[in-house]
N, C-alpha and C positions, 0 to 999 in steps of 0.2 A: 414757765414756758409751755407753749402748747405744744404736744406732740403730733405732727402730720406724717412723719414716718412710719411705716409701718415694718413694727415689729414681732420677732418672733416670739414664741413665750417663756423660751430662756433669755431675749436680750431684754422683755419686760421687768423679769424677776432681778434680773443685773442692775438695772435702771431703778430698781424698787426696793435695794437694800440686799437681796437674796446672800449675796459675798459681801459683804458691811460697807461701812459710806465709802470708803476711800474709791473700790469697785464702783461703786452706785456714781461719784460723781468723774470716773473716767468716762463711762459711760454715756454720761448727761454732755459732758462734753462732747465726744463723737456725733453725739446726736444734730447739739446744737448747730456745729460746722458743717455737718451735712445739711441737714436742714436750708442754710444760709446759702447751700449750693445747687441747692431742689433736688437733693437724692431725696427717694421715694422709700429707699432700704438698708438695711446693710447686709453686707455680704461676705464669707469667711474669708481670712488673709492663708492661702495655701503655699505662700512660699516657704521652704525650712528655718531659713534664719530670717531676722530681721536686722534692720542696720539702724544706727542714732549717729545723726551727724552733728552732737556736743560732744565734744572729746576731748574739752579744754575745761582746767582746774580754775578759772578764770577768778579772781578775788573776788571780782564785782558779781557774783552769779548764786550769791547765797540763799535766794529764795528757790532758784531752780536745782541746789543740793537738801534743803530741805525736803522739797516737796519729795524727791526720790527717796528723801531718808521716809516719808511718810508713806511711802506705796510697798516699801522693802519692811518697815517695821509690822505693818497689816497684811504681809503677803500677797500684794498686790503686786502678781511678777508678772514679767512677758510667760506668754506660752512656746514661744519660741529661744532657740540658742540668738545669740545677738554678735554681732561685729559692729564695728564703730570708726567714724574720721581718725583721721591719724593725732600722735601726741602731738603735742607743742613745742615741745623743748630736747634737744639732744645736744648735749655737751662738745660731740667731732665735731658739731658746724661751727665755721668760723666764725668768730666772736668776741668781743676782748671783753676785759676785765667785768668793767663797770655793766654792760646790757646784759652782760650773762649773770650777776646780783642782780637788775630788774628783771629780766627774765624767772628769775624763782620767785622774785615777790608779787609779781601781774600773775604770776600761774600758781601761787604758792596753795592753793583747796587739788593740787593736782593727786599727789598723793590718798588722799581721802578721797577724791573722787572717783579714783580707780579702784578704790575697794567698793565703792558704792554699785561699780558698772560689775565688778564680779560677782555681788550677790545678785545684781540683777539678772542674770546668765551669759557675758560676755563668755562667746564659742573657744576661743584659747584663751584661757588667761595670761597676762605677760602683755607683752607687743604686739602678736603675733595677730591679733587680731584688729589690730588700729591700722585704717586705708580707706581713704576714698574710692579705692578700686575694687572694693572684695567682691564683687563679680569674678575674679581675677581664679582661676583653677587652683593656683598654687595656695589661696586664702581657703576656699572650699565654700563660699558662700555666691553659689553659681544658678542664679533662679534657672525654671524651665519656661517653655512657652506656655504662656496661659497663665500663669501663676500671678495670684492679687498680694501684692507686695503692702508693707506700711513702714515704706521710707522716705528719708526727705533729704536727704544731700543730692545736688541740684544734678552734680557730673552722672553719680548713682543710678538716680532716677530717668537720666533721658537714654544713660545706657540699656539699662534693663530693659525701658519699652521701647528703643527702636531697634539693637541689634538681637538684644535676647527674646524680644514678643512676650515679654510678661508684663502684668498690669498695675499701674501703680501714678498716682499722683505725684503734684510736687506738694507735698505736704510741708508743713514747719515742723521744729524742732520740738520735741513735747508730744505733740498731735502722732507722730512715728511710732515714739514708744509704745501710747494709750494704747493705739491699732495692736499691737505686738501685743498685750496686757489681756487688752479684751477680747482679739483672735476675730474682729469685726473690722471691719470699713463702711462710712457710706460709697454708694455706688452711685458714682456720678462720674463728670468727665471720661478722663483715660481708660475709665473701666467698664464704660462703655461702648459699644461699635462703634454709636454717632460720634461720639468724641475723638476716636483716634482717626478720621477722615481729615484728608488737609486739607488747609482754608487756602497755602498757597503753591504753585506749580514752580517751583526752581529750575530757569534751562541754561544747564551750564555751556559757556560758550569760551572754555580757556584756549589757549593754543598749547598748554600742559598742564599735569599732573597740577592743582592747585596747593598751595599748602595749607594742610588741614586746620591751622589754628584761625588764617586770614580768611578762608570760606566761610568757616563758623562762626565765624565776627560778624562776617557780611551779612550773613542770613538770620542771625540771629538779630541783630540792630534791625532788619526790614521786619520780621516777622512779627518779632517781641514774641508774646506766649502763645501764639498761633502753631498750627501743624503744618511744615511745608513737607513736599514730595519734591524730591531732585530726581531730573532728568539728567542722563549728560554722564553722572562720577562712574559710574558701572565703567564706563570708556579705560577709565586708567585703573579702577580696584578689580576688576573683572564681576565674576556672577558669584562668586564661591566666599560666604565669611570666614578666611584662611585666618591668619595670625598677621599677615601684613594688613590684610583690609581691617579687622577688629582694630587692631592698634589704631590705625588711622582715623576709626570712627571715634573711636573716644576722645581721642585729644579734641575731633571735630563737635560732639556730640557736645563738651566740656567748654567749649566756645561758645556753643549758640545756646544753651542754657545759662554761661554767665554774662556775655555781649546784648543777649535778649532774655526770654524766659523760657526757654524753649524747654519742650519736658517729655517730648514727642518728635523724632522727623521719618521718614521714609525714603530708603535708596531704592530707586528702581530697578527691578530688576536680582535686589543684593537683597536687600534687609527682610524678616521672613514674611510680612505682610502683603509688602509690595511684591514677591518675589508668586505668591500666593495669590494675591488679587488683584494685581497691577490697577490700571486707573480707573476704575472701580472704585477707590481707596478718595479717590478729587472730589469735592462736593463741586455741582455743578454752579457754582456763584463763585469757583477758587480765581486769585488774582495770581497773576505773572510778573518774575521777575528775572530777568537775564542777568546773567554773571560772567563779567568777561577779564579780561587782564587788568584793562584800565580800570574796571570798579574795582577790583581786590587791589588793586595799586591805589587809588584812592581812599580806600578803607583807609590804609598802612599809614599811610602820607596824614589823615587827621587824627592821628593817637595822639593825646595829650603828651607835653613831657612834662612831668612835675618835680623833676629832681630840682633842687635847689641852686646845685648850678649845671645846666644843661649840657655843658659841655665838659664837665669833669669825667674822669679816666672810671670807670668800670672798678669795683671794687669786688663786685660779688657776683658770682651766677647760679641760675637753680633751672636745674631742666627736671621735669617731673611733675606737673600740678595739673592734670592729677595727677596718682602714682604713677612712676615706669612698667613698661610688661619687660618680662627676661629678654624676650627680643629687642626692645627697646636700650636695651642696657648692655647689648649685645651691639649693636647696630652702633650706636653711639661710639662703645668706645675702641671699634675701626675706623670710624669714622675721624675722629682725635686721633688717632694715631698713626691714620694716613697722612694727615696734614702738617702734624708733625714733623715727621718723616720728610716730606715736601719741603721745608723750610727749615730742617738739620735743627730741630728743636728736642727735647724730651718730658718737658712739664709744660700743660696747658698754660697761658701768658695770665690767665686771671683765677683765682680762684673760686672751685666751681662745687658744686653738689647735685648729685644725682642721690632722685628722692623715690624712692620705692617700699610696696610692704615689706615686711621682717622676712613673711616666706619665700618671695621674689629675691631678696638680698641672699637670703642662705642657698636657696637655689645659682642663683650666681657667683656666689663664691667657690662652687663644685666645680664653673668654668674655666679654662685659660685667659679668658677675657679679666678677670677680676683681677689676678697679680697685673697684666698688664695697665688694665685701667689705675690701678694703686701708685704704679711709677710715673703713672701720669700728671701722678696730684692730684687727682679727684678724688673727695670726701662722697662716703656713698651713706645716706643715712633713710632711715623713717621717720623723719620730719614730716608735718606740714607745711609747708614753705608760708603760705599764707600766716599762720600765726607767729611765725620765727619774726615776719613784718610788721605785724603787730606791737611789737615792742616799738615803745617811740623813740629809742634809739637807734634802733634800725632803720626805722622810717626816711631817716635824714642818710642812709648808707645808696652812693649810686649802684644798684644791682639790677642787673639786664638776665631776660628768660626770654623762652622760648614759648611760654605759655599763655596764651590770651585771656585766659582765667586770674591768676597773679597779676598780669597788667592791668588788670578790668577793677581787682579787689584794693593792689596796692598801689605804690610807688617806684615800683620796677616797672623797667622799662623795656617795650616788647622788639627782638627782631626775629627775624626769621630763624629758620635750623641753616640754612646756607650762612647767611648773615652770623650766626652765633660760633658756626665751626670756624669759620674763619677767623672771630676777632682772639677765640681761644687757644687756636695757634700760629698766628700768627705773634711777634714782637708788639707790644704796646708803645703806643707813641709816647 
């Protein structure tokens, strides 16, 4: 391979053996993908932690535990502490017999595999560090602005560059860690000015508050891996990234990186770019696209249904994908319990799981909200809900969310949070 990159003379010596092959050919790699994407360099990863979005023991994945077994036997480690996707498997979810024995034989390298992510420096060892969230306070893996990230979980990544202004690709899996290992990035894309410029002008035209999952759907299906800039949302999240607007972005953020590729947006007004260099941020060629009630009613109305039989009763729900915030879990379960209350109920009509990290859950359990949510009936775990679906047992189970990411990935079927509160306290037909 020719090198047109220009390197420094610590990443030559890296590339040339200087820390032995296993280094040399992380390295060669790096190179090559940048190359492939016209970075000219590479440039230090200054985040503290880094995230790996492989977090499953997966049976079939034996050359991708080797290869870790070969970077950990050569010391070929991140420089960074590490956080990682959530587990796959937790025994409280409901389950019966038989998918919970496939469930340990599909995940059975799981064990072994988390000893593989501790020597590689996962930040808590245990649970405590498995989330698709750990931007999350409570996890502690909270990039700053500015900061050149080497992560690749998709919700991760679009959080980080639009609400937190740090820099970061949508990288794969594999490609994350090397970054973390070798303490380099090429620099290209998102981590350059030109690149976080959006291509398109989103004006929003709701007559309310939109729901964060069916925006993100929208915009992400029009976008694909394009940067848009919304006009409009500031209306209802106001200018300030509090805890109600954060939350909000992320479910949204978690949308249009899984409905499209999105890896990048900007709220006008809100998010710190746009808030810093308002439209400035448009390239002058950007296309428009208006967003009114009837297109996010439109969205909603062509979701697939792939359950097997379309009109069978609801067996399972999962709100959480990504993780829940404490407020989230908070919110939620007044929410159930108002409605409840409303219809002289005490346990939600279907069984439900609210999915959050370990330090999110222990923080919630300190609340009042938690004994009550428990009498609820809700199972509150750190699952991934996506890989619980995975099991092809599961596959065939009717389960409705709230998440347009899980309806995007799996079999579950999406409704709204109004729509969801409802059928969960309400009497099932």
């Amino acid at each position: 391979m020719e090198i047109t990159m220009k390197l420094t003379p610590e990443q030559e010596a890296l590339l040339n053996g200087s820390k032995g092959e296993a280094m040399a050919k992380v390295m060669r790699t790096l190179v090559e993908y940048g190359q492939i994407y016209g970075a000219t360099k590479m440039v230090p990863v200054t985040g503290e932690c880094g995230h790996l979005v492989l977090s499953f023991g997966l049976m079939f994945l034996g050359p991708v535990f080797d290869l870790y077994q070969q970077l950990i036997d050569e010391g070929c480690l991140p420089q960074q502490k590490l956080t990682c996707d959530p587990l796959p498997y937790d025994k409280n979810v409901p389950q019966n017999g038989i998918s919970k024995v496939v469930a340990k034989v599909i995940y059975s390298k799981q064990g072994s595999y988390n000893k593989q992510l501790k020597k590689l420096g996962m930040k808590n060892p245990g649970k405590d560090s498995y989330t698709c969230a750990s931007y999350m306070t409570e996890v502690g893996n909270t990039p700053k602005e500015g900061d050149v990230l080497s992560w690749a979980e998709s919700s991760a990544v679009v959080y980080a560059n639009s609400v937190l202004g740090a820099r970061c690709n949508r990288n794969s899996g594999i490609i994350e860690l090397f970054g973390s290992i070798a303490g380099f990035v090429p620099y290209f894309g998102f981590l350059t000015d030109e690149g976080r410029k959006a291509d398109w002008v989103i004006e929003l035209k709701t007559t309310k508050m939109p729901d964060a999952q069916l925006l993100g759907s929208a915009i992400g299906m029009k976008v694909m891996e394009e940067v848009p800039y919304v006009k409009g949302l500031d209306k209802y999240l106001g200018t300030e990234l509090d805890e109600s607007a954060t939350t909000y972005l992320k479910d949204f953020g978690a949308a249009t990186a899984s409905n499209g590729a999105v890896g990048l947006y900007h709220i006008e007004n809100l998010t710190p770019e746009a808030k810093k260099q308002g439209e400035k941020l448009i390239k002058k060629d950007a296309k428009t696209y208006v967003i009114t009630d009837e297109v996010l009613q439109e969205v909603k109305d062509n979701y697939p249904v792939i359950w097997k039989d379309p009109t069978a009763k609801p067996e399972l729900c999962f709100l959480g994908c990504p993780h829940m915030s404490l407020q989230q879990m908070k919110d939620w379960t007044h929410i159930l319990e108002d409605g409840l209350k409303k219809e002289g109920r005490k346990k939600v009509s279907i069984p439900t799981v609210f999915t959050a990290s370990t330090p999110v859950i222990e923080e919630f359990n300190k609340t009042p909200e938690s004994k009550t949510l428990k009498k609820m009936g809700v199972v509150v775990s750190y699952i991934c809900p996506l890989m619980y679906m995975d099991n092809p047992l599961c596959q065939t189970k009717p389960v409705i969310t709230s998440s347009n990411k899980l309806r995007t990935y799996t079999t579950a079927r999406f409704y709204s949070n109004d729509e969801i509160a409802e059928m969960l306290t309400k009497e099932v037909d």
